[in-house]
N, CA, C and O atoms as a GROMACS GRO file, in nm:
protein
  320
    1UNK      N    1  -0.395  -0.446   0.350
    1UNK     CA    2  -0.279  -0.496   0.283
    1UNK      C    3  -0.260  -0.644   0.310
    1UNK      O    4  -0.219  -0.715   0.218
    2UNK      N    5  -0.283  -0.692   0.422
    2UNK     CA    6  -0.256  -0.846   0.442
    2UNK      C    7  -0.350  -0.926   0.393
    2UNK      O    8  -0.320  -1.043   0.371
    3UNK      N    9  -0.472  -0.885   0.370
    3UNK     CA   10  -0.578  -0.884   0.305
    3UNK      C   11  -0.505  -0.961   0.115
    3UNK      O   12  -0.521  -1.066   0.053
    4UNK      N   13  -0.425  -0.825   0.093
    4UNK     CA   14  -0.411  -0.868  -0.064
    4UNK      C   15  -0.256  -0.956  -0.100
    4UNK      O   16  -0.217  -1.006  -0.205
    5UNK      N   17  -0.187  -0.946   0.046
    5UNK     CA   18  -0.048  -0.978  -0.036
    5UNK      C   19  -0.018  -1.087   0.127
    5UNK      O   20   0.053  -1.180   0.089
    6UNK      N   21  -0.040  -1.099   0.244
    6UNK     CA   22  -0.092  -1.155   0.305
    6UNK      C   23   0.026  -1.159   0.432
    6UNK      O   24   0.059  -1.248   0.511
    7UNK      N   25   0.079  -0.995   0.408
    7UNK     CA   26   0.159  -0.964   0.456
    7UNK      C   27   0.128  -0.810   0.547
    7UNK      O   28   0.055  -0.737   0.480
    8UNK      N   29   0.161  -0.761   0.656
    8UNK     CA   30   0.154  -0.612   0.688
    8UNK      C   31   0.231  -0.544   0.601
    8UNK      O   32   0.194  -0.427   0.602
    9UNK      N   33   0.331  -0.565   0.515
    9UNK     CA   34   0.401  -0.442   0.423
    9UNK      C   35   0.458  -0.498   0.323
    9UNK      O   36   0.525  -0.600   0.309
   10UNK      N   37   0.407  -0.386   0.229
   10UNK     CA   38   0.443  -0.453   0.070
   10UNK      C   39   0.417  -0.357   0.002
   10UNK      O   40   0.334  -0.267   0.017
   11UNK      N   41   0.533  -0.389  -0.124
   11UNK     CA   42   0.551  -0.290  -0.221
   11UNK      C   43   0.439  -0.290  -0.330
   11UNK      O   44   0.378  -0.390  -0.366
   12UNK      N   45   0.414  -0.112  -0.397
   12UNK     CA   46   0.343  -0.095  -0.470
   12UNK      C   47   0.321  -0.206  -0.584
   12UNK      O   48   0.203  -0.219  -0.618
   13UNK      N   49   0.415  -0.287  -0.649
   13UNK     CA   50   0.409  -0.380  -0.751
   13UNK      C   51   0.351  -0.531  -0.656
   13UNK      O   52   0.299  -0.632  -0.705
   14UNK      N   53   0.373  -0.512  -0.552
   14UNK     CA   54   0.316  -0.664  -0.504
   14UNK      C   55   0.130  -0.638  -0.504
   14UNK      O   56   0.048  -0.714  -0.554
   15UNK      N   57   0.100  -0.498  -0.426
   15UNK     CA   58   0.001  -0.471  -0.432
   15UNK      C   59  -0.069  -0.440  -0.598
   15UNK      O   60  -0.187  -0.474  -0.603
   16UNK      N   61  -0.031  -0.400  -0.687
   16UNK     CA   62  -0.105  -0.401  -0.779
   16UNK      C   63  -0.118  -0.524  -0.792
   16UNK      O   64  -0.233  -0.560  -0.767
   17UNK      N   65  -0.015  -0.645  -0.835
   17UNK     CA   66  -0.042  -0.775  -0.850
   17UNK      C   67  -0.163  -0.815  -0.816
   17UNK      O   68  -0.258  -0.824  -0.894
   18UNK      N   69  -0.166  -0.840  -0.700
   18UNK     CA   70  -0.286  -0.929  -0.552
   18UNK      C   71  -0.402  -0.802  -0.573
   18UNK      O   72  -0.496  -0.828  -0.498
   19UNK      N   73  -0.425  -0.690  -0.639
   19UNK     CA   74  -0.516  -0.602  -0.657
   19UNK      C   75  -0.624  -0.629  -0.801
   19UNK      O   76  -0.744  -0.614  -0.821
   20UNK      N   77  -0.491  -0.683  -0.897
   20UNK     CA   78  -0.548  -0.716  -1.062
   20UNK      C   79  -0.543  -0.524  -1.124
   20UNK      O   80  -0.612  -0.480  -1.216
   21UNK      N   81  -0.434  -0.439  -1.035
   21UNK     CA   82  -0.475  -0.310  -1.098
   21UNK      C   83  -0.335  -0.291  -1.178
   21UNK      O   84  -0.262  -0.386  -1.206
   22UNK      N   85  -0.318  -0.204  -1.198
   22UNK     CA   86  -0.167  -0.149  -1.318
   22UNK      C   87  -0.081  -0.098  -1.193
   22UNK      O   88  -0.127  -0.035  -1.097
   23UNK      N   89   0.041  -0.134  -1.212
   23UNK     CA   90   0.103   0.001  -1.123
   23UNK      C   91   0.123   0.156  -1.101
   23UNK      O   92   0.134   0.227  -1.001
   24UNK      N   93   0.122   0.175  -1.212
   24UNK     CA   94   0.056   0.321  -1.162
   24UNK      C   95  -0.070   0.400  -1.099
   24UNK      O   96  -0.084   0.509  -1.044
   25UNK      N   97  -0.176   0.266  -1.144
   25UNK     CA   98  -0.295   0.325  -1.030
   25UNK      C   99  -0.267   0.308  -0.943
   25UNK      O  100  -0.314   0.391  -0.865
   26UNK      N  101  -0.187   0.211  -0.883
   26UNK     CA  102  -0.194   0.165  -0.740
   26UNK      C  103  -0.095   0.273  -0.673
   26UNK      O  104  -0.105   0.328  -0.563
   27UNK      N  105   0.008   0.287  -0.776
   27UNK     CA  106   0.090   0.408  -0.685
   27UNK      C  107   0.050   0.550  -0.661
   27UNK      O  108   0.122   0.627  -0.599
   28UNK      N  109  -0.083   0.588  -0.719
   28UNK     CA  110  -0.164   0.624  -0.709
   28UNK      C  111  -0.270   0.675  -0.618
   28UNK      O  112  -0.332   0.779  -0.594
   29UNK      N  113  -0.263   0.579  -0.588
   29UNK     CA  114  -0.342   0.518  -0.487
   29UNK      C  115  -0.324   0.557  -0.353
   29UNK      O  116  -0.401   0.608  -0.272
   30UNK      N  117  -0.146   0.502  -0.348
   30UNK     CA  118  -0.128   0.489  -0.235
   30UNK      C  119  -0.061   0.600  -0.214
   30UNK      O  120  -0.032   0.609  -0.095
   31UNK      N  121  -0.016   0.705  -0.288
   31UNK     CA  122   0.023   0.862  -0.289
   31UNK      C  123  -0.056   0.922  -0.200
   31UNK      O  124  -0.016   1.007  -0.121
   32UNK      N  125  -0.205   0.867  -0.209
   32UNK     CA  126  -0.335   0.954  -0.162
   32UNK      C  127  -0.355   0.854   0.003
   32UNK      O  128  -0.389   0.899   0.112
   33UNK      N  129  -0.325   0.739  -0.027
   33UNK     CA  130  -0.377   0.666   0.115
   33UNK      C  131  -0.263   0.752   0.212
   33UNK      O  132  -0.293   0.789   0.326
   34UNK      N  133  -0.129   0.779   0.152
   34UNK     CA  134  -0.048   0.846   0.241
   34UNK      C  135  -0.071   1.027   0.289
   34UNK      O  136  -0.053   1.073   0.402
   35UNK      N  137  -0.094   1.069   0.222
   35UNK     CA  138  -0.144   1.243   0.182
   35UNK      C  139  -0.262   1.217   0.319
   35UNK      O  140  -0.264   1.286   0.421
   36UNK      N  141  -0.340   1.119   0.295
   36UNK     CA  142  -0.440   1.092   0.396
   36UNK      C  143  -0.386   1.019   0.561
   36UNK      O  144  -0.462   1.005   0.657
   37UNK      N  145  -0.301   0.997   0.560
   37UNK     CA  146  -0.217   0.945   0.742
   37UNK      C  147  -0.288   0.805   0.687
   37UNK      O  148  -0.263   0.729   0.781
   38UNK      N  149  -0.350   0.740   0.607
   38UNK     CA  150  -0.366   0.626   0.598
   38UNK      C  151  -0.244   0.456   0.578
   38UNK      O  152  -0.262   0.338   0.606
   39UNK      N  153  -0.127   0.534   0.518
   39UNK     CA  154  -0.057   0.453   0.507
   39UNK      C  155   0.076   0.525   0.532
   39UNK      O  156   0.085   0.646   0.550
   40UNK      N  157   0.176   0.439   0.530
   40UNK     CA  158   0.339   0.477   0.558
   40UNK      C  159   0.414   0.442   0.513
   40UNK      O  160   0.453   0.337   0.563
   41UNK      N  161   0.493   0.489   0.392
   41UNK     CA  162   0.621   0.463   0.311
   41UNK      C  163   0.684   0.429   0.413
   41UNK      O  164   0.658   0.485   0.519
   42UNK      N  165   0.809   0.304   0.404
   42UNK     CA  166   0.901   0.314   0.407
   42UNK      C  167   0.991   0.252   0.285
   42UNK      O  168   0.985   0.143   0.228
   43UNK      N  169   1.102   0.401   0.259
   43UNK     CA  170   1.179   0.417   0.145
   43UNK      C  171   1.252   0.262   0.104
   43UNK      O  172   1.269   0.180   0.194
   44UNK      N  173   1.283   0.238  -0.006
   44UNK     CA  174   1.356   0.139   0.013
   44UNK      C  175   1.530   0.154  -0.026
   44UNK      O  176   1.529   0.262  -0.085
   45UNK      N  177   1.649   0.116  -0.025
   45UNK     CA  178   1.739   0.110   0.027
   45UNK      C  179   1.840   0.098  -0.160
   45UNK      O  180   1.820   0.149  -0.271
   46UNK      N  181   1.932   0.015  -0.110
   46UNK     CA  182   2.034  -0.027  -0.187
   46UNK      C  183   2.109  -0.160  -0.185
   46UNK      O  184   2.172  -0.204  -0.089
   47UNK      N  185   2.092  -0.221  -0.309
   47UNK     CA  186   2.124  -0.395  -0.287
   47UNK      C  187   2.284  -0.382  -0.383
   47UNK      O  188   2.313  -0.411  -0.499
   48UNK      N  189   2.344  -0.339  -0.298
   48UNK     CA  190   2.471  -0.323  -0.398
   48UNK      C  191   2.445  -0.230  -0.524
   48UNK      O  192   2.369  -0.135  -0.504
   49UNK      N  193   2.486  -0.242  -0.621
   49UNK     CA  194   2.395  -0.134  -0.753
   49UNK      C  195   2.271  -0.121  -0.755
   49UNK      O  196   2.224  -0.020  -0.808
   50UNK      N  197   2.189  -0.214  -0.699
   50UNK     CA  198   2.067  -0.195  -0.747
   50UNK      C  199   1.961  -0.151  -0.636
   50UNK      O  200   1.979  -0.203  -0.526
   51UNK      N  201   1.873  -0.078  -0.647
   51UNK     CA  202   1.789  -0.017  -0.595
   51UNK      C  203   1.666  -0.078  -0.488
   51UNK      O  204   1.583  -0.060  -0.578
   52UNK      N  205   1.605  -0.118  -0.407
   52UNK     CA  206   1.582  -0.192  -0.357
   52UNK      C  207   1.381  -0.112  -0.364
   52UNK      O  208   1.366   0.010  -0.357
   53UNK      N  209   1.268  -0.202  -0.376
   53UNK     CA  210   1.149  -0.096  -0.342
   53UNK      C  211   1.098  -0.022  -0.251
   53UNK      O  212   1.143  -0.067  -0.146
   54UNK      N  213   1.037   0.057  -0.230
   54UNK     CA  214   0.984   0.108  -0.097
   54UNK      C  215   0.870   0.016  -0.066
   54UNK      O  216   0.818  -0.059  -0.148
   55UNK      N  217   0.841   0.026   0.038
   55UNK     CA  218   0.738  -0.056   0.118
   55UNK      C  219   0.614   0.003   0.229
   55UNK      O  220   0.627   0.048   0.343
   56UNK      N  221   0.506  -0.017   0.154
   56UNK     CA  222   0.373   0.036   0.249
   56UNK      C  223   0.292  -0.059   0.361
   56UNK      O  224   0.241  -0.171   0.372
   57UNK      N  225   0.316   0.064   0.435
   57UNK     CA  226   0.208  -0.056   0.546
   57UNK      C  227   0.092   0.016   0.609
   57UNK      O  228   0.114   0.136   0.621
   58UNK      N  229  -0.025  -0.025   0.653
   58UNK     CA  230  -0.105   0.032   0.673
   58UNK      C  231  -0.060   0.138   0.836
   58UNK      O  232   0.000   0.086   0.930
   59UNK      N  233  -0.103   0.283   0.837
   59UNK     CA  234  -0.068   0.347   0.927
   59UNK      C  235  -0.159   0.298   1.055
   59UNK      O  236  -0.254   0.219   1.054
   60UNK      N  237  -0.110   0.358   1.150
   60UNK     CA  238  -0.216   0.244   1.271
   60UNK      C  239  -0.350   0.359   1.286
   60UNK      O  240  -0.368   0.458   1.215
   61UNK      N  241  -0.382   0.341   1.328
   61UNK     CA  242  -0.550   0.416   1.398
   61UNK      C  243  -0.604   0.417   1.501
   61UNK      O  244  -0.565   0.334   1.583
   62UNK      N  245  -0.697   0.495   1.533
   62UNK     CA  246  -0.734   0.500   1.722
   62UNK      C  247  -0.898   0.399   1.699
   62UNK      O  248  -0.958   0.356   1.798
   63UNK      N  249  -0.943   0.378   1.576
   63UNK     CA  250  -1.047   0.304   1.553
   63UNK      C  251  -0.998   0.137   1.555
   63UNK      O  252  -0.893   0.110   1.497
   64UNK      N  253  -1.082   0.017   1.627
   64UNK     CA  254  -1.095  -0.082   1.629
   64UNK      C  255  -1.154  -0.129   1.494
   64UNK      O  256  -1.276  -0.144   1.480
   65UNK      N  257  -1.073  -0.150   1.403
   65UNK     CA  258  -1.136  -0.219   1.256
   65UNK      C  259  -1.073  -0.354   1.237
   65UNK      O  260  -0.964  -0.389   1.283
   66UNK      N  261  -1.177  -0.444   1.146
   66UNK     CA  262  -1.142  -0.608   1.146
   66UNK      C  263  -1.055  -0.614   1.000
   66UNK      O  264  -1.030  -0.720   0.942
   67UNK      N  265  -1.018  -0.487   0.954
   67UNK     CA  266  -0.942  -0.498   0.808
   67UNK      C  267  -1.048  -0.463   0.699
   67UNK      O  268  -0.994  -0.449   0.589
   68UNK      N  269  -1.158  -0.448   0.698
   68UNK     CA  270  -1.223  -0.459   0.620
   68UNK      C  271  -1.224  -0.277   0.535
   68UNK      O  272  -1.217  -0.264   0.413
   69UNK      N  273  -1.230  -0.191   0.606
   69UNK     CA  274  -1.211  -0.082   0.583
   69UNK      C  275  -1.099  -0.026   0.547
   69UNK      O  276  -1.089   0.093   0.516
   70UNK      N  277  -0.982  -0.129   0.549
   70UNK     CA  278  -0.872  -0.080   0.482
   70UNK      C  279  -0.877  -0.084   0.316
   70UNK      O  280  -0.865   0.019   0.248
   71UNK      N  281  -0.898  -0.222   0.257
   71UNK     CA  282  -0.916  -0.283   0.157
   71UNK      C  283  -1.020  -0.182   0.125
   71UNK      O  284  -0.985  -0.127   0.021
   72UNK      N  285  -1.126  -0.135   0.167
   72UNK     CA  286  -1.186  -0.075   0.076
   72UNK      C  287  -1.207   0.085   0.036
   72UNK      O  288  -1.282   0.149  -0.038
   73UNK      N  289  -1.044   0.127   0.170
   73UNK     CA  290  -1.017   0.246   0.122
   73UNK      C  291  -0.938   0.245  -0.008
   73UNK      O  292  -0.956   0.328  -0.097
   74UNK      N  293  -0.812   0.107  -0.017
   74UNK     CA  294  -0.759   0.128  -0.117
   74UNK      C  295  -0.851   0.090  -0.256
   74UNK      O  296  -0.807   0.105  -0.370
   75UNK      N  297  -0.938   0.058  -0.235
   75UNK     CA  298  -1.036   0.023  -0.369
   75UNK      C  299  -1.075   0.153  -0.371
   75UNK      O  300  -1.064   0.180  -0.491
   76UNK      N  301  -1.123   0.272  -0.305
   76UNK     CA  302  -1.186   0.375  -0.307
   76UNK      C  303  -1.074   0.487  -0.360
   76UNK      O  304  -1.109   0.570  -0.444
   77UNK      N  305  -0.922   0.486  -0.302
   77UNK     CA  306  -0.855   0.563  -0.347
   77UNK      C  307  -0.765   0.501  -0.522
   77UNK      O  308  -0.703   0.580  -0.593
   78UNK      N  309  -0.778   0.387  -0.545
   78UNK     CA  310  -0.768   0.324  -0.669
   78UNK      C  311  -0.842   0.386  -0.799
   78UNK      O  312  -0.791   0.408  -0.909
   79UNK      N  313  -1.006   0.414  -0.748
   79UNK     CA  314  -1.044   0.449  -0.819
   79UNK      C  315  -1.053   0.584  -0.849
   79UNK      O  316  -1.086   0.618  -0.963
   80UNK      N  317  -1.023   0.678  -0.750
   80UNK     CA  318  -1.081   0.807  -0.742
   80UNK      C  319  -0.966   0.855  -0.913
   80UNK      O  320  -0.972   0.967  -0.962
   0.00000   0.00000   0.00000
């Protein structure tokens, strides 16, 4: 994720952006990166009337990775 938006957590529409995918693949996507302990909603809230987004961040892991395997799970679960 910091990879595409250059941040640890960000919403499905920032990530399709910085991805070049639609939002619904990406939410998609990340339905499955979560189903998988790969990633972690957190819900998003209320800005007075208006609704605020939820926000994903990558879930942590007991593996030492340089980022590279994140990015190309979400390319892998993008496409499936």
């Amino acid at each position: 994720m910091a990879k595409l938006t250059g941040d640890n957590v960000a919403t499905a529409a920032e990530l399709a952006l910085a991805a070049g995918l639609g939002r619904s693949t990406t939410g998609k996507a990340l339905v499955t990166l979560e189903e998988h302990g790969l990633a972690i909603r957190t819900p998003g809230g209320h800005d007075g009337p208006r609704r605020t987004p939820d926000r994903r961040r990558v879930a942590p892991t007991n593996e030492s990775t340089t980022g590279d395997a994140e990015s190309d799970t979400l390319d892998t679960a993008a496409t499936a």
